[in-house]
C-alpha positions as CSV (number, residue, x, y, z in Angstrom):
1,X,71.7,93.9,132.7
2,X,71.2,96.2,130.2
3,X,72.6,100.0,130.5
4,X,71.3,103.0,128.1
5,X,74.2,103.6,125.3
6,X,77.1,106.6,126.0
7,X,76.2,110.2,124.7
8,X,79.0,111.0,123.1
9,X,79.4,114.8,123.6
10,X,82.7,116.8,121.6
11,X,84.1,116.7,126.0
12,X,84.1,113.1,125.6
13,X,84.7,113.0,121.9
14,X,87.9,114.8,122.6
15,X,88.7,112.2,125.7
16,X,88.5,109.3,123.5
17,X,90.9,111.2,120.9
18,X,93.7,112.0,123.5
19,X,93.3,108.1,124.6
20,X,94.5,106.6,121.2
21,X,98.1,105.8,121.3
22,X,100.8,105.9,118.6
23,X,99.9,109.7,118.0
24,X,103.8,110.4,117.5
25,X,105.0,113.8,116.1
26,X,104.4,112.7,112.5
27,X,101.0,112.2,113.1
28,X,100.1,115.3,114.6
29,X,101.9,117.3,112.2
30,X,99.4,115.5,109.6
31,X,96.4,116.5,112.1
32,X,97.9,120.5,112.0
33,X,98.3,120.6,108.2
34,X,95.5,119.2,107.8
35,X,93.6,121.3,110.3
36,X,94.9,124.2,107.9
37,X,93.2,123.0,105.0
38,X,90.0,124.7,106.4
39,X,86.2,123.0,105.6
40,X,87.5,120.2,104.0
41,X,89.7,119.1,107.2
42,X,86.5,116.8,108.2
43,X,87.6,113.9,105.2
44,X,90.6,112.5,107.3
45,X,90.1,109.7,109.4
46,X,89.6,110.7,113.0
47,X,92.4,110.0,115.5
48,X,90.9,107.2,117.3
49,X,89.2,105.7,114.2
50,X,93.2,104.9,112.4
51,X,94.5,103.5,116.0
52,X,91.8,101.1,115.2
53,X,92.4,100.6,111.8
54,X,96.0,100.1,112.9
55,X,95.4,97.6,115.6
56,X,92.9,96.0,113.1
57,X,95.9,95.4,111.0
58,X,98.3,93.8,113.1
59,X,95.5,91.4,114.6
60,X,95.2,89.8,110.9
61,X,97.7,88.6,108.4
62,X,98.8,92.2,107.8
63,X,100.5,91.4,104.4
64,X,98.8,93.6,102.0
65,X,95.9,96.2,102.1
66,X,94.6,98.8,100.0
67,X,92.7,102.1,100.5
68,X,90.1,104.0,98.9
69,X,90.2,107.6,99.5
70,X,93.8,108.7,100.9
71,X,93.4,112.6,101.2
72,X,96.1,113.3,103.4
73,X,97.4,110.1,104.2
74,X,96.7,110.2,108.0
75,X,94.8,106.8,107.7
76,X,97.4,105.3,105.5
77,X,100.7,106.2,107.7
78,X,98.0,104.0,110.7
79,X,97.4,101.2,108.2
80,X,101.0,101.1,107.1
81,X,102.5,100.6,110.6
82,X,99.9,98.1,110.9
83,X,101.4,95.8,108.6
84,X,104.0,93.0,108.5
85,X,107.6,94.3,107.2
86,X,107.3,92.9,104.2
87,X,103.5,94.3,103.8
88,X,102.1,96.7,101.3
89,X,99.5,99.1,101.2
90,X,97.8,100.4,97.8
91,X,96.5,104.0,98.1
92,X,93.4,104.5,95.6
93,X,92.9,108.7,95.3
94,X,91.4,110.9,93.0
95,X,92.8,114.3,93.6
96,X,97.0,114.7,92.5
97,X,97.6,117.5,94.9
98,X,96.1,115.4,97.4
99,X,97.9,112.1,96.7
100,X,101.3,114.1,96.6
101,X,100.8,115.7,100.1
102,X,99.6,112.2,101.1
103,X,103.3,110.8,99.6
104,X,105.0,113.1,101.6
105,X,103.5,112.8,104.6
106,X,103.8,108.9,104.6
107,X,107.7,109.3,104.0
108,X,108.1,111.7,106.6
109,X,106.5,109.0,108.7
110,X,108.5,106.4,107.8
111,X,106.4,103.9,105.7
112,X,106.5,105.0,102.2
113,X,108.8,102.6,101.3
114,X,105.6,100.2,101.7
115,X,102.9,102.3,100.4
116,X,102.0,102.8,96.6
117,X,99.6,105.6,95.6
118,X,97.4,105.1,92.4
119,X,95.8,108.4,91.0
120,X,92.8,108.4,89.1
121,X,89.2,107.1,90.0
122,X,89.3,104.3,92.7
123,X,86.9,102.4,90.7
124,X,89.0,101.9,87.7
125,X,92.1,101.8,89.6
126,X,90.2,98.1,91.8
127,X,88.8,96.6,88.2
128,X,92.6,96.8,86.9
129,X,93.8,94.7,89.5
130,X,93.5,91.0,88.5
131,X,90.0,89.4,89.9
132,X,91.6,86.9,92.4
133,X,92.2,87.1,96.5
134,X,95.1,89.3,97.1
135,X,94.1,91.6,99.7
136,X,94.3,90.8,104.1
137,X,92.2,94.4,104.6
138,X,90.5,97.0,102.7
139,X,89.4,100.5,104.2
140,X,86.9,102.5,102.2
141,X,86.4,106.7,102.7
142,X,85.6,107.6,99.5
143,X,83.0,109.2,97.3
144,X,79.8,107.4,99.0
145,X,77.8,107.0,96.0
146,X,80.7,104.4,94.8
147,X,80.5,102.5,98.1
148,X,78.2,99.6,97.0
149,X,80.3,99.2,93.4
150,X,83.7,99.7,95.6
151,X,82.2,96.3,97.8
152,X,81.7,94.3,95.0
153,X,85.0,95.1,93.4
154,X,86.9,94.7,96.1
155,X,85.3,91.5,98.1
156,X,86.6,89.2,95.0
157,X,90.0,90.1,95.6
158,X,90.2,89.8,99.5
159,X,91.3,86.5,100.6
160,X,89.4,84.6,102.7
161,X,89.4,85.8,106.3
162,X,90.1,89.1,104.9
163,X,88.9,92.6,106.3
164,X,86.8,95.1,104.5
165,X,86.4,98.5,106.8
166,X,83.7,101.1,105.7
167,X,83.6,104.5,107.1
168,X,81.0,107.1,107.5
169,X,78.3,104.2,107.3
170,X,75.7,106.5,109.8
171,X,76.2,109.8,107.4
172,X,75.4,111.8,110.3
173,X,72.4,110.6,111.0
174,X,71.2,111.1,107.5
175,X,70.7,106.9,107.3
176,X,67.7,106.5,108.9
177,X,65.8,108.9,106.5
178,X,62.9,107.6,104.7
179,X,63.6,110.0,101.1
180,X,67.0,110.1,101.2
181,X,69.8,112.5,98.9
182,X,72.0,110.2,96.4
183,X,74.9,109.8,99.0
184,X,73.0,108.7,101.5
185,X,70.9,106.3,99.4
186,X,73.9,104.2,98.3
187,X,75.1,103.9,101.9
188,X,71.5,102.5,102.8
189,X,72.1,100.2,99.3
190,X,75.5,99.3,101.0
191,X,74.1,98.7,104.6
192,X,71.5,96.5,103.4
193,X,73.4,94.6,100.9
194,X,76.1,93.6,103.9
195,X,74.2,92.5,106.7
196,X,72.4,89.9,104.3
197,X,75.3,89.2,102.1
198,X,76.1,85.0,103.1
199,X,79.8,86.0,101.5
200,X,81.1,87.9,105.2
201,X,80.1,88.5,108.6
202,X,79.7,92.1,109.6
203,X,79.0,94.2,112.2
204,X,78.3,98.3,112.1
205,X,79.9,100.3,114.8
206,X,78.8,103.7,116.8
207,X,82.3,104.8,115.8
208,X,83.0,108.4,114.8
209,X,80.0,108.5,111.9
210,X,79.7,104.9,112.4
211,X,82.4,102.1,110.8
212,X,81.3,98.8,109.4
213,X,83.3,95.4,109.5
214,X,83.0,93.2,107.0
215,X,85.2,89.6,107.5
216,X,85.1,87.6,103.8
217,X,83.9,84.0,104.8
């Protein structure tokens, strides 16, 4: 039997935030500060979106990941604790103010003794890294227009098995458009390109503004 899909209103948007565990004091403070930042408060990763990423984590091998786009580190500190004890986590970010808030706030969490932040475009920071499996999981919230080069970067150095999570895949509704801005034209180019791409199995998600799974075959 087939049921018509959840509404998802900001009530029950707000429900499913309370519900995700592991919100500890050091997370929230991140959620405040952030809060603070005014407009610009809508880049970290929702609440219930890093309890996944962190759960995500600890189902796989959990040994190393990176991440492109760190902004506060709210994501990162989820990802972190996700990992083995001997696991690291590579922060790609753009902005230095950023990054440096980010550093602090993962050390006041506790994991910053596993986390490394690279500042400077994402882009160059991936080609640098030598082209050969390396990475258990990947999570991408970044500048979208870089999405589809950010894929093909990254999927050479994922081991096989390996995670690649995309955020903000459903641009708020903005996807479906038939003349779409830039931003939204390389997440159609993305979105396309994975669900025919023979080199992972993937599946999009009604997540937040929609999350994409890609598993390298």
């Amino acid at each position: 039997m087939s049921i018509e899909p959840t509404s998802i209103d900001a009530k029950l948007a707000e429900y499913i935030r309370e519900h995700a565990s592991g919100r500890d004091e050091a997370l929230r403070l991140v959620e405040e500060e952030t809060a603070a930042m005014g407009d610009i408060q809508i880049m970290q990763t929702a609440p219930e979106q890093a309890a996944f990423l962190e759960l995500l984590v600890r189902l796989g091998e959990g040994r190393r990941a990176i991440e492109v786009g760190t902004f506060t580190g709210y994501g990162a500190i989820r990802i972190a604790r996700g990992l083995a004890d001997d696991g690291t986590l590579l922060c790609c970010e753009l902005d230095s103010e950023r990054a440096g808030i980010a550093r602090r706030n993962l050390d006041r969490a506790g994991v910053g003794q596993k986390v490394e932040i690279k500042v400077g475009p994402a882009i160059e920071t991936i080609r640098a890294l030598p082209e050969e499996p390396s990475f258990d999981f990947a999570y991408v919230d970044a500048e979208k227009t870089g999405y589809p080069d950010y894929y093909e970067a990254l999927l050479p150095r994922m081991n096989q098995g390996g995670l690649l999570a995309f955020d903000n895949v459903l641009m708020a509704g903005l996807i479906v458009d038939s003349d779409p801005n830039e931003h939204v034209a390389a997440m159609q180019t993305l979105n396309d390109r994975l669900v025919d791409d023979e080199r992972v199995d993937s599946v999009m998600l009604g997540m937040g503004d929609g999350l994409t799974l890609a598993r390298v075959r």
